[in-house]
SEKOL-215491 format. One record per residue (C-alpha): residue number from 1; chain; x, y, z. Coordinates in steps of 0.2 Angstrom, whole numbers, plus 2048, in hexadecimal, padded with zeros to 3 digits. Each point is the difference from the previous one (the first is absolute). Layout:
<rs>
<r nr="NUM" kette="A" east="X" north="Y" up="Z"/>
...
</rs>
This chain:
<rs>
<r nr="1" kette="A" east="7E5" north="763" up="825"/>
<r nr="2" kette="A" east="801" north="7EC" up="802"/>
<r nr="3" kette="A" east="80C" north="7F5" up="800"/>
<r nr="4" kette="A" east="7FA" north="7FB" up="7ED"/>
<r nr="5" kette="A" east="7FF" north="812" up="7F9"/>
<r nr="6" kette="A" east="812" north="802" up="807"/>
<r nr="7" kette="A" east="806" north="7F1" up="7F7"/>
<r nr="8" kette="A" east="7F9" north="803" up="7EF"/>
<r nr="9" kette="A" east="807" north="813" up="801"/>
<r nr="10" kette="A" east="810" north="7F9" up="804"/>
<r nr="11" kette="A" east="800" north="7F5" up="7F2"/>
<r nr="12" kette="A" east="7FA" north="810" up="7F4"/>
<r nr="13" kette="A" east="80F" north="808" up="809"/>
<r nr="14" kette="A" east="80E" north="7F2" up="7FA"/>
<r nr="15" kette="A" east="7F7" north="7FE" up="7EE"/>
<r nr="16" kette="A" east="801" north="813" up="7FE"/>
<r nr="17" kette="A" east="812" north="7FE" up="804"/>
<r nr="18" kette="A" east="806" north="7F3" up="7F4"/>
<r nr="19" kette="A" east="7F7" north="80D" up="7F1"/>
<r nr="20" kette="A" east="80F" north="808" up="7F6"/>
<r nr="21" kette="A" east="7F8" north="812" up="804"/>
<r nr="22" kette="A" east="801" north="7FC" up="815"/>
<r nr="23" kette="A" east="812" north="7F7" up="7FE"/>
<r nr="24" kette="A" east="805" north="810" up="7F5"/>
<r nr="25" kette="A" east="7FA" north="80B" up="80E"/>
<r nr="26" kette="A" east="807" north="7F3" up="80F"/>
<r nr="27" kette="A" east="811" north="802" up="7F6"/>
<r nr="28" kette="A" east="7FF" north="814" up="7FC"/>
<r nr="29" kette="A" east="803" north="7FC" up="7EE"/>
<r nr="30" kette="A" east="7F9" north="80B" up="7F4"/>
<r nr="31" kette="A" east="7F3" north="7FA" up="7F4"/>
<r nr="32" kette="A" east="7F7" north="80D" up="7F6"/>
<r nr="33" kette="A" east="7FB" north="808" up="80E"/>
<r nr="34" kette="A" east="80B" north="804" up="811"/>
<r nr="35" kette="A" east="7FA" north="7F9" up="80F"/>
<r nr="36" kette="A" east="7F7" north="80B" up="80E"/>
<r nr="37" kette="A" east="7F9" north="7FB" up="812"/>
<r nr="38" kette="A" east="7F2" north="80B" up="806"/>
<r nr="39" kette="A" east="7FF" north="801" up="812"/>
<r nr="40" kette="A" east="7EF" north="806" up="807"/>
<r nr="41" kette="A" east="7F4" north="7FC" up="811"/>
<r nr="42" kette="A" east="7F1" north="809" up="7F6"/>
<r nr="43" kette="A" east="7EF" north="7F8" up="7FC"/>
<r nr="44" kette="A" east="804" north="806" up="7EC"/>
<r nr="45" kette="A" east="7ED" north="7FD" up="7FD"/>
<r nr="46" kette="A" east="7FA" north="80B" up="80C"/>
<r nr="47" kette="A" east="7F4" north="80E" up="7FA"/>
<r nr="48" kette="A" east="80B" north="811" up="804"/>
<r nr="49" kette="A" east="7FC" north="80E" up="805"/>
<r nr="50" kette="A" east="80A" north="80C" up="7F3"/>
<r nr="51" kette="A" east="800" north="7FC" up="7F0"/>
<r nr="52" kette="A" east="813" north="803" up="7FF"/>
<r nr="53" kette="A" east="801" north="7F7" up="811"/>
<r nr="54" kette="A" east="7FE" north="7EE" up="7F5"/>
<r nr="55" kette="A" east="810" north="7F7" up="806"/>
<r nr="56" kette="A" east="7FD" north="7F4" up="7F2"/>
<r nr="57" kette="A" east="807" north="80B" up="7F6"/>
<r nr="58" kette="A" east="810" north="800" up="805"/>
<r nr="59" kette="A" east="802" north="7ED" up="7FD"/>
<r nr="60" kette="A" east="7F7" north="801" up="7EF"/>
<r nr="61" kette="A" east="80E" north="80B" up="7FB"/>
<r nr="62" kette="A" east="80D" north="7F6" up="805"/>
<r nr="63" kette="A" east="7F8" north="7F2" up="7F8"/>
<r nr="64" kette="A" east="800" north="809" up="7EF"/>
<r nr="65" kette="A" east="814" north="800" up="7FE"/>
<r nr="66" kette="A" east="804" north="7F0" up="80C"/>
<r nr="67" kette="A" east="7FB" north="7EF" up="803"/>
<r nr="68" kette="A" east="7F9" north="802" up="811"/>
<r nr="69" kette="A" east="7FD" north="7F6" up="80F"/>
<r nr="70" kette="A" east="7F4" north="809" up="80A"/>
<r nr="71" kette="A" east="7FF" north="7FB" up="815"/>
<r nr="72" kette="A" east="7F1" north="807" up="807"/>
<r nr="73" kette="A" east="7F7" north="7F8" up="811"/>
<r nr="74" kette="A" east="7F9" north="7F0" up="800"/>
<r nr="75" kette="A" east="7EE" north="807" up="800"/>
<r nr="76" kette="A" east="803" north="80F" up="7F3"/>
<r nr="77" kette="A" east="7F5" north="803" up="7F1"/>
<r nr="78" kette="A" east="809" north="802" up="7F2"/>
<r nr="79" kette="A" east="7F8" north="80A" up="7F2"/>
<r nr="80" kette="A" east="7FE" north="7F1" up="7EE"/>
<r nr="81" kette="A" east="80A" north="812" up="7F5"/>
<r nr="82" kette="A" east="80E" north="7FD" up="80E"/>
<r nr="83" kette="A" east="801" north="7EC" up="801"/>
<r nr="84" kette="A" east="7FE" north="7FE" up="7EC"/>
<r nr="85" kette="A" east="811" north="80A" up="7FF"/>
<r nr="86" kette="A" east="80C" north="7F8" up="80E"/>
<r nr="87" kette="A" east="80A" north="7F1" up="7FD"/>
<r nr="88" kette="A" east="7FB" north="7FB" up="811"/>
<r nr="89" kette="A" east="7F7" north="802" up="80E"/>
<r nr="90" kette="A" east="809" north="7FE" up="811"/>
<r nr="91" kette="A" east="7F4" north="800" up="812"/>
<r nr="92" kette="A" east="806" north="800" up="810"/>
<r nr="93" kette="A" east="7FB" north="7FD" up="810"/>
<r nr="94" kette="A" east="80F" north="80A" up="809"/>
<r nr="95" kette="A" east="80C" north="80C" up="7FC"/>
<r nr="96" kette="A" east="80D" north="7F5" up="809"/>
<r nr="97" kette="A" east="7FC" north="7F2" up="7F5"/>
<r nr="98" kette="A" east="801" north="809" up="7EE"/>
<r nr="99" kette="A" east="811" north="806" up="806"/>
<r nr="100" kette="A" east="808" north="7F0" up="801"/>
<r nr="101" kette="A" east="7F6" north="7FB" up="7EF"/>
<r nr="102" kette="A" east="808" north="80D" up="7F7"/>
<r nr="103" kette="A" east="810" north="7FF" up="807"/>
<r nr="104" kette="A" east="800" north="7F1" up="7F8"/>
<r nr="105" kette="A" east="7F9" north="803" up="7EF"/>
<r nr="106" kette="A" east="807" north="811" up="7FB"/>
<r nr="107" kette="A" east="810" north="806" up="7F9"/>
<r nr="108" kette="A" east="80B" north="810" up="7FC"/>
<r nr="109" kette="A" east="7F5" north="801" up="7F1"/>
<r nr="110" kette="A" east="7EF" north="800" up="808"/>
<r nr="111" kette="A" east="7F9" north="812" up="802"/>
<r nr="112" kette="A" east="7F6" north="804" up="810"/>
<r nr="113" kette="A" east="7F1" north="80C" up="802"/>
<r nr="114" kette="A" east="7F8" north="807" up="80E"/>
<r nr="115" kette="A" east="7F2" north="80B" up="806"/>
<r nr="116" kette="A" east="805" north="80C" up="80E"/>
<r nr="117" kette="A" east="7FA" north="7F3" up="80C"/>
<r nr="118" kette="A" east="80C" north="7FF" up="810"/>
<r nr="119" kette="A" east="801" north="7EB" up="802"/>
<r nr="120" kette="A" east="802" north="7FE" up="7EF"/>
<r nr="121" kette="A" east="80D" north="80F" up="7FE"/>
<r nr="122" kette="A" east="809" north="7F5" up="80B"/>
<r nr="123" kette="A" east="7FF" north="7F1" up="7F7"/>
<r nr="124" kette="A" east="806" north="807" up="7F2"/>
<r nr="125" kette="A" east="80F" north="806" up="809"/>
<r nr="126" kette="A" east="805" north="7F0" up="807"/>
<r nr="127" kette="A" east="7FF" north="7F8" up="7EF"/>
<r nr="128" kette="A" east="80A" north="80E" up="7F4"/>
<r nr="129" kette="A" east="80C" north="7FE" up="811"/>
<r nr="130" kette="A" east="801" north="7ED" up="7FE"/>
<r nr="131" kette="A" east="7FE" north="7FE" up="7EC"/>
<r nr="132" kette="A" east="805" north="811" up="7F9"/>
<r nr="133" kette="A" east="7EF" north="802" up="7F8"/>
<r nr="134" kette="A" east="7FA" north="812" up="7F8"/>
<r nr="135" kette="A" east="7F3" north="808" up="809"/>
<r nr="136" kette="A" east="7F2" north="80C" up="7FE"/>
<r nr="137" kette="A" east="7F3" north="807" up="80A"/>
<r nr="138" kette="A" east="7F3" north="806" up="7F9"/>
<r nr="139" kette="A" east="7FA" north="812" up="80C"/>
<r nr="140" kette="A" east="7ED" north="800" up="7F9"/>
<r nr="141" kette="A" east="7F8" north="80F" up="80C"/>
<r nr="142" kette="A" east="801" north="812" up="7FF"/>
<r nr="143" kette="A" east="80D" north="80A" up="809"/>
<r nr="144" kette="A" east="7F9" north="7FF" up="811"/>
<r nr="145" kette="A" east="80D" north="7F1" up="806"/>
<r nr="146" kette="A" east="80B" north="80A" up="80A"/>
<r nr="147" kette="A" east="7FD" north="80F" up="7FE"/>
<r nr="148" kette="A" east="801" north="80E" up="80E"/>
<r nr="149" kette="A" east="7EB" north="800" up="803"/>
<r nr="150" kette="A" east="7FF" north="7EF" up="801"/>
<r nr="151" kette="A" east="7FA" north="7F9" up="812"/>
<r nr="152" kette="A" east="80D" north="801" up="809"/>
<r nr="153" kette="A" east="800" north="7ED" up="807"/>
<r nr="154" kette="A" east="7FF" north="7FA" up="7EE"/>
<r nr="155" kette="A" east="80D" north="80D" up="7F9"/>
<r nr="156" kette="A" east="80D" north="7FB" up="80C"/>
<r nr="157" kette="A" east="7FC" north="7ED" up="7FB"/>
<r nr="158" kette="A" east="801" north="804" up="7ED"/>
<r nr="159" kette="A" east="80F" north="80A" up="802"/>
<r nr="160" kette="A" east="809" north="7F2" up="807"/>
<r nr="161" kette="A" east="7FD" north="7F2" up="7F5"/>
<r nr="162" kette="A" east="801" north="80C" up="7F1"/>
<r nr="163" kette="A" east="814" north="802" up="80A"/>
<r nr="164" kette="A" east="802" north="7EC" up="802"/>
<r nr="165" kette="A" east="7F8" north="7FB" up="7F3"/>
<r nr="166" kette="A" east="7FD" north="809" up="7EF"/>
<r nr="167" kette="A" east="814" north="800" up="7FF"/>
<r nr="168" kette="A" east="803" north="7F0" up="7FC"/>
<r nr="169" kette="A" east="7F6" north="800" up="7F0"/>
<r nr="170" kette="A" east="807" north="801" up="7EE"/>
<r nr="171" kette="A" east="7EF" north="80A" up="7FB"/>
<r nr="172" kette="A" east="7F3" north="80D" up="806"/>
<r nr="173" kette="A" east="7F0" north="801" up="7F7"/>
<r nr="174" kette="A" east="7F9" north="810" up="808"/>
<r nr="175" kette="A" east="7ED" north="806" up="7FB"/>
<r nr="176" kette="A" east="805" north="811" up="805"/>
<r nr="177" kette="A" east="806" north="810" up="7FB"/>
<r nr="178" kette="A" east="814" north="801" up="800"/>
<r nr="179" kette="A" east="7FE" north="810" up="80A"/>
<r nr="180" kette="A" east="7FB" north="7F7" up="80F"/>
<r nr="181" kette="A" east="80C" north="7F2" up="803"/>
<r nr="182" kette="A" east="80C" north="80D" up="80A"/>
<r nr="183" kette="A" east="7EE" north="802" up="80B"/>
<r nr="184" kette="A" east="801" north="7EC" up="803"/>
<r nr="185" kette="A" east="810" north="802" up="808"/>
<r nr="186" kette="A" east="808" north="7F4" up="7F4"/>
<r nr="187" kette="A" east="812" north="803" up="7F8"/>
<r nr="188" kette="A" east="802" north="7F0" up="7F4"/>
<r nr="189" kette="A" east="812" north="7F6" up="800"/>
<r nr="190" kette="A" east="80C" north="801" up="7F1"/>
<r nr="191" kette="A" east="7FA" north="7F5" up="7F3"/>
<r nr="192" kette="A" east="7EE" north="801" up="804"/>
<r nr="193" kette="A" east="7F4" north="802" up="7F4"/>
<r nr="194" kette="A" east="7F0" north="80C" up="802"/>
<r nr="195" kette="A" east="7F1" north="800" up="7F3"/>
<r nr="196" kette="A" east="7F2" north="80C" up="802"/>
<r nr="197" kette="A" east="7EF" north="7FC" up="7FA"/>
<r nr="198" kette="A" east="7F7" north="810" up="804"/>
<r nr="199" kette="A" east="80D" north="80C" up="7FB"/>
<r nr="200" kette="A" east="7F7" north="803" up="7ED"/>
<r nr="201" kette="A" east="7F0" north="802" up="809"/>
<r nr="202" kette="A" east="806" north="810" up="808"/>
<r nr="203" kette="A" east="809" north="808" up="7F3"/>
<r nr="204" kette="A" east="7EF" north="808" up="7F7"/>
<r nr="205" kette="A" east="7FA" north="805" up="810"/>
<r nr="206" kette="A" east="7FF" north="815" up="804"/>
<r nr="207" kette="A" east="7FA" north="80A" up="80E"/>
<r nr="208" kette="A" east="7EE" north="805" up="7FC"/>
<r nr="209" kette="A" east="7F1" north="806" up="808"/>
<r nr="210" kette="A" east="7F5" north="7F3" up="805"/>
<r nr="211" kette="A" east="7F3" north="7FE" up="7F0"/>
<r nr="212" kette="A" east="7EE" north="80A" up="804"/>
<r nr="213" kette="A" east="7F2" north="7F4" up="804"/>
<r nr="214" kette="A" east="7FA" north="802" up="7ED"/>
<r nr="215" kette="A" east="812" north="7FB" up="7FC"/>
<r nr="216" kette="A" east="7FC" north="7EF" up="809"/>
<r nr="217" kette="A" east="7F4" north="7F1" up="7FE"/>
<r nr="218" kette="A" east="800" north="7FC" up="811"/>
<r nr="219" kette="A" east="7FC" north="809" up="812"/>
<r nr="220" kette="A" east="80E" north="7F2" up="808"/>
<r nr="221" kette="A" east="808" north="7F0" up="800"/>
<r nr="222" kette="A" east="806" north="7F1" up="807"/>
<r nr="223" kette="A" east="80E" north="7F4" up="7FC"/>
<r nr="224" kette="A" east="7FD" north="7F1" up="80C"/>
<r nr="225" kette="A" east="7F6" north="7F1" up="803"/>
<r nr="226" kette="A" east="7EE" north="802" up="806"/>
<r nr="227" kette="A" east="801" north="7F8" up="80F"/>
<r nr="228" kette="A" east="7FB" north="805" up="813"/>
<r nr="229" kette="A" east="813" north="802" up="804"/>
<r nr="230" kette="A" east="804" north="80B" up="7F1"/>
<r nr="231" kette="A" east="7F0" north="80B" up="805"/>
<r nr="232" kette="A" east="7F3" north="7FB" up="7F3"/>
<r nr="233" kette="A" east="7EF" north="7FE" up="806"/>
<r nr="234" kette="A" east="808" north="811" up="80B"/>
<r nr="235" kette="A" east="801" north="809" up="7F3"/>
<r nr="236" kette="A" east="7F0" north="7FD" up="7FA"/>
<r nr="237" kette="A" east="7F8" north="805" up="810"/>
<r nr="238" kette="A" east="807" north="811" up="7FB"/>
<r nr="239" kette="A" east="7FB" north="801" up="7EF"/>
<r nr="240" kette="A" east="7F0" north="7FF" up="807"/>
<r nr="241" kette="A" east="801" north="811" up="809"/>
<r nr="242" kette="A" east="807" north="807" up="7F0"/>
<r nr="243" kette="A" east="7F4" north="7FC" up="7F3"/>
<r nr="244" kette="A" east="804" north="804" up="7ED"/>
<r nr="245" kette="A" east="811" north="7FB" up="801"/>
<r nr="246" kette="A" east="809" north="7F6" up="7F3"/>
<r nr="247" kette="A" east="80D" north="7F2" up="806"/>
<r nr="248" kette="A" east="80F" north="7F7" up="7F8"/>
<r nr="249" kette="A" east="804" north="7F1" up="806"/>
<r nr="250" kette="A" east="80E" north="7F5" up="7FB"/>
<r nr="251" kette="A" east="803" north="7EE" up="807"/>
<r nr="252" kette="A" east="7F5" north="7F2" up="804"/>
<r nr="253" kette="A" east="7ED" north="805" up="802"/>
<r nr="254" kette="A" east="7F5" north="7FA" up="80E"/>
<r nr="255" kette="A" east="7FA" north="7F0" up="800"/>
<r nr="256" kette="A" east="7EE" north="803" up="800"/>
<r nr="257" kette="A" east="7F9" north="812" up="7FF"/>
<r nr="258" kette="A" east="809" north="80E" up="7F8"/>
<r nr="259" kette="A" east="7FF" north="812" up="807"/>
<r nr="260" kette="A" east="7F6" north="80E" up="7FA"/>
<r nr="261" kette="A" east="809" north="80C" up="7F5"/>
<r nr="262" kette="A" east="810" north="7F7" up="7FF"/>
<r nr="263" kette="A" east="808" north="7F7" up="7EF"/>
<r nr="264" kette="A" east="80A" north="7F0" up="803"/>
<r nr="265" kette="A" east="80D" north="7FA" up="7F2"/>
<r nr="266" kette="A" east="809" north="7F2" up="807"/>
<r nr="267" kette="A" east="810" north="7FC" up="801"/>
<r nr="268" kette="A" east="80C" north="80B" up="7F1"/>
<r nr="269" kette="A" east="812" north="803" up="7FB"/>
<r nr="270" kette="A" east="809" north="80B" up="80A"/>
<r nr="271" kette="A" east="801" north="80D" up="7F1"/>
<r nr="272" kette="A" east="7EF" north="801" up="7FF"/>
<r nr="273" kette="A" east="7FA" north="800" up="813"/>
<r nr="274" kette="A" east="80C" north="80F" up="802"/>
<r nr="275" kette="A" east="7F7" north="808" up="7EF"/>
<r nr="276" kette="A" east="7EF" north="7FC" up="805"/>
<r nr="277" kette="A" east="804" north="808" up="814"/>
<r nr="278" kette="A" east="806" north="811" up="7F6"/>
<r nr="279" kette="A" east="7EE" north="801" up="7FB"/>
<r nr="280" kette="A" east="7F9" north="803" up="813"/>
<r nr="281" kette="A" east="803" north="80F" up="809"/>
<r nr="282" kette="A" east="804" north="7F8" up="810"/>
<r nr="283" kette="A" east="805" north="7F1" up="807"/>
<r nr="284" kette="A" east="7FC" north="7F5" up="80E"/>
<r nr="285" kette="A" east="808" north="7F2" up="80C"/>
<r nr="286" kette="A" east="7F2" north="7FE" up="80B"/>
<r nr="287" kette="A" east="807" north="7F0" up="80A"/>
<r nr="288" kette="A" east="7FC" north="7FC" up="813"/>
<r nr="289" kette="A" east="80B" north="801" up="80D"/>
<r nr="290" kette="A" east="809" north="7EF" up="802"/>
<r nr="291" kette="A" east="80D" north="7FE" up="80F"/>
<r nr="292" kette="A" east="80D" north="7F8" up="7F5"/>
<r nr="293" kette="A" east="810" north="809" up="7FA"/>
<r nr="294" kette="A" east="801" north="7F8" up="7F0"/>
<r nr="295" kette="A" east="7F0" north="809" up="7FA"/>
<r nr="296" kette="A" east="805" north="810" up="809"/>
<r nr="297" kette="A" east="80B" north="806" up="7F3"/>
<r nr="298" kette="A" east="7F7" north="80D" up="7F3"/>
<r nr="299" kette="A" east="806" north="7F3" up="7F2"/>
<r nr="300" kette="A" east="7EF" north="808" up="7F7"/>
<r nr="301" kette="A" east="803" north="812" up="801"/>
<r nr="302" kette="A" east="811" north="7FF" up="7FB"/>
<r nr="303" kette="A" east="7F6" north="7F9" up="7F0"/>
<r nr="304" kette="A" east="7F5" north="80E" up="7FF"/>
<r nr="305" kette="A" east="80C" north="80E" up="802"/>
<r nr="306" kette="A" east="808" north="7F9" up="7EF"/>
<r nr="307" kette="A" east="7F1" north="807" up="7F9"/>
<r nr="308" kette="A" east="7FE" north="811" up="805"/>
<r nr="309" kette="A" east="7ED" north="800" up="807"/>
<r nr="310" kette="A" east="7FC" north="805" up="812"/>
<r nr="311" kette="A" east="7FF" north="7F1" up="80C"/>
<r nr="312" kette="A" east="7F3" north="7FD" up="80D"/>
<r nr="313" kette="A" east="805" north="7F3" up="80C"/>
<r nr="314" kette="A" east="7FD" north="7F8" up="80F"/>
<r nr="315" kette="A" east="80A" north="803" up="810"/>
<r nr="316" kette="A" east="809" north="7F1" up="802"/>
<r nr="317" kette="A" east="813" north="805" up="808"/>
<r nr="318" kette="A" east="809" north="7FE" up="7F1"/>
<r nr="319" kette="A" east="7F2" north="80B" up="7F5"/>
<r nr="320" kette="A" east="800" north="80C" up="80E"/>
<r nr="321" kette="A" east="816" north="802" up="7FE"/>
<r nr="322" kette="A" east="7FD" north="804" up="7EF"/>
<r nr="323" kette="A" east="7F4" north="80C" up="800"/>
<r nr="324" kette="A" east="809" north="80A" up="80F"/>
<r nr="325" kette="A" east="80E" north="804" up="7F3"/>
<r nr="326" kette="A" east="7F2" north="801" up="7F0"/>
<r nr="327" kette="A" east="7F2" north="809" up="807"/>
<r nr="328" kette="A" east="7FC" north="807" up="7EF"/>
<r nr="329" kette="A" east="800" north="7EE" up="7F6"/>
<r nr="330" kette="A" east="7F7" north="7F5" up="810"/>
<r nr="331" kette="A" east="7F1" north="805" up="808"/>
<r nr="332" kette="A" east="7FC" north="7F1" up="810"/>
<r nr="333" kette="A" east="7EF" north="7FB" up="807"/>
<r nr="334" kette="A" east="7FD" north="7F8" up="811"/>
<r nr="335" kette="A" east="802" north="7ED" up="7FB"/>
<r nr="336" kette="A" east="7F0" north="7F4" up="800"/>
<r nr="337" kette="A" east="7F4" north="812" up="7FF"/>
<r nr="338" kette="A" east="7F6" north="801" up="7F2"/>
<r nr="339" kette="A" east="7FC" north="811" up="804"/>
<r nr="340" kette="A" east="810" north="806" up="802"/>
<r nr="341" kette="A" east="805" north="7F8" up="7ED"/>
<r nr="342" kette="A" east="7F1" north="809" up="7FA"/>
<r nr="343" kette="A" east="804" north="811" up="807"/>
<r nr="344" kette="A" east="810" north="7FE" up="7FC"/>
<r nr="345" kette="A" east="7FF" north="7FB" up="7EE"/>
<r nr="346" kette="A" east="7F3" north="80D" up="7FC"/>
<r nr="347" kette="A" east="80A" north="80F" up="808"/>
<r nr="348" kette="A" east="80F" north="7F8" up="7F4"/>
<r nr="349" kette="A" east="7F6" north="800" up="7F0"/>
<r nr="350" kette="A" east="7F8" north="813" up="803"/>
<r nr="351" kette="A" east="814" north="804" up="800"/>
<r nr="352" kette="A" east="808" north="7F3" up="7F4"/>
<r nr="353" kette="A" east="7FC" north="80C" up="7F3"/>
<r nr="354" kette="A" east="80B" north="80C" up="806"/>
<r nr="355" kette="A" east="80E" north="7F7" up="808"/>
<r nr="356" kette="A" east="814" north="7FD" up="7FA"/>
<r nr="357" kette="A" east="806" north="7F2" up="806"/>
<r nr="358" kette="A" east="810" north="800" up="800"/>
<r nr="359" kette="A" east="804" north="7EE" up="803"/>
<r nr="360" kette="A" east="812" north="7FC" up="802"/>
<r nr="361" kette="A" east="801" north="7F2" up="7EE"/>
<r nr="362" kette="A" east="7FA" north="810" up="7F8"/>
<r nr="363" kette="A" east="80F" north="80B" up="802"/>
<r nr="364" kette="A" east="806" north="804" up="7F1"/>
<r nr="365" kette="A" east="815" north="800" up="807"/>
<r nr="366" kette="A" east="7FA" north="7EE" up="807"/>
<r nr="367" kette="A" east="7F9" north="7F9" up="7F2"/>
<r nr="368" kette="A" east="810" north="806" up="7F4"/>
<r nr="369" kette="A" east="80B" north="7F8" up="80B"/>
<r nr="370" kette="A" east="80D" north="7F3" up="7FC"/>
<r nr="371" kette="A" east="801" north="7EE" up="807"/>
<r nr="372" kette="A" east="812" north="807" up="80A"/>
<r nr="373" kette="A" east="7F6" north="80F" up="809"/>
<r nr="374" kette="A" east="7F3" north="7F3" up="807"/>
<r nr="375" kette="A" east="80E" north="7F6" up="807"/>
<r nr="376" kette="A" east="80A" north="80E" up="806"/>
<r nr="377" kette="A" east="7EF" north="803" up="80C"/>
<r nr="378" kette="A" east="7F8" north="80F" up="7F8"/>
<r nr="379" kette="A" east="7F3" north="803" up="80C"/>
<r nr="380" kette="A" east="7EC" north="805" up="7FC"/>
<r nr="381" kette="A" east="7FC" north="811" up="7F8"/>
<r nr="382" kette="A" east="7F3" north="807" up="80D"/>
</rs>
């Protein structure tokens, strides 16, 4: 950025100050709206991989009830829905740097909000230590955080910030079943408050036989991203040993060339996503070996066992830990094989017909189960 650009934002930055809305939210008075500071180091614009993965979506929420100042990066899209609702837009270069702008700008009466993202969990710390601000954090994924067949690395990593951290905040706003907080490792403080997104979701949930393949519009299905990393253009090498075989795949298409036999959606509300996967006799997370733990955990199977279909999967560690304790609900091919996917998935389908998958967010005690027996650690129903 020049030296121009940098003056004329900072004159935008002092006009935008003088305004009756940014002295209200400088001074933590309340206007018709309370004031909120969203804390994020996410490119918000960024075409996700899961529908329900959107992180815009938290901060349009907030924006709905609060007048919100949104700091994101200094070169984070912003989606125009999200922008058009925010009293203002904050971008920062450094962490370090916002800290001390909103140490001075914010008041008791501000409210903080926060994705589970470790630098800006302990921002937020600092400043509801310093100013005495309320703070969310908003825990968007399924319930693999933490739990017990996570990789290990990463478990121990999430366990301790989850101890150090999650604490100090006012709020939890958990997309996961009550049941499995005690799986996280996480007794909240006295005075916290937890909010479960996904506890209705489970309630109409039975143990069933997985539907017979006339009971299904689809042979399989995906919820991903079709990209080489995610096991796209791998999958389709399959599908090409398996001719006849009807697909389901929800996410971004590929760019140029669609697969043979395979529907594409697009992006879709998390409702709807988890309705259409119900419609595929088995589910797939074809994605390549990569050698970093963050994408070693099976964030995507924990997704898919909501649902009750049998899982084919590729052997990555953390895939690999959970299908040593659920051999019945995940089936794992050799990583990168086609062949081995192919084989795989077509010895799954000639059995899906007659399989029970008794995946552990189907158990009819688990699913009954109050928000106190989650957190007094009631462990999974094998």
């Amino acid at each position: 950025m020049s030296a121009v650009q940098r003056v004329v934002e900072f004159a935008d930055a002092r006009r935008s100050l003088r305004a009756p809305a940014a002295v209200a939210w400088r001074r933590g008075c309340s206007m018709s709206l309370p004031s909120a500071v969203y804390i994020t180091r996410t490119n918000l614009g960024a075409d996700w991989i899961s529908p329900h993965a959107n992180v815009y979506l938290k901060p349009l929420e907030v924006a709905r009830t609060h007048a919100l100042t949104l700091c994101v990066p200094r070169t984070a899209q912003v989606p125009p829905e999200l922008a058009s609702r925010c009293a203002r837009l904050v971008r920062y270069d450094s962490l370090r740097g916002l800290r001390k702008r909103l140490l001075r700008e914010t008041s008791a009466r501000t409210e903080l909000f926060t994705g589970f993202d470790f630098p800006c969990l302990w921002l937020a710390r600092k400043l509801k230590r310093r100013r005495g601000c309320p703070w969310t954090v908003f825990l968007w994924d399924p319930p693999s955080l933490g739990h017990r067949d996570a990789f290990p690395p990463l478990r121990r990593a999430i366990d301790f910030v989850w101890r150090m951290l999650a604490p100090a905040a006012d709020r939890l706003v958990l997309n996961i079943h009550p049941g499995l907080l005690g799986e996280m490792r996480y007794r909240p403080p006295r005075g916290q408050k937890l909010e479960f997104r996904m506890q209705d979701a489970f309630t109409e949930r039975k143990p069933a036989k997985i539907a017979s393949a006339s009971g299904c519009l689809y042979d399989f299905g995906v919820l991903s991203n079709w990209t080489a990393a995610k096991g796209g253009p791998l999958l389709s090498e399959a599908l090409a040993r398996l001719p006849g075989l009807k697909g389901l795949w929800i996410g971004s298409p590929p760019a140029h060339s669609a697969a043979e036999g395979i529907r594409f959606t697009g992006r879709l509300p998390q409702a709807e996503a988890f309705a259409r996967l119900r419609t595929c006799r088995v589910l797939i997370v074809p994605y390549l070996p990569v050698p970093s733990l963050k994408w070693n955990y099976p964030l995507k199977l924990f997704e898919y066992l909501q649902l009750g279909r049998p899982v084919v999967a590729s052997d990555n560690p953390g895939n690999a830990a959970v299908a040593a304790r659920h051999p019945r609900c995940v089936r794992l091919f050799k990583s990168g094989d086609a062949a081995s996917l192919a084989a795989v998935l077509k010895e799954v389908l000639a059995e899906s017909s007659s399989l029970d998958v008794p995946t552990p967010l189907q158990h009819p005690v688990l699913v009954k189960l109050p928000v106190l027996s989650g957190i007094l650690g009631f462990p999974w129903c094998d």
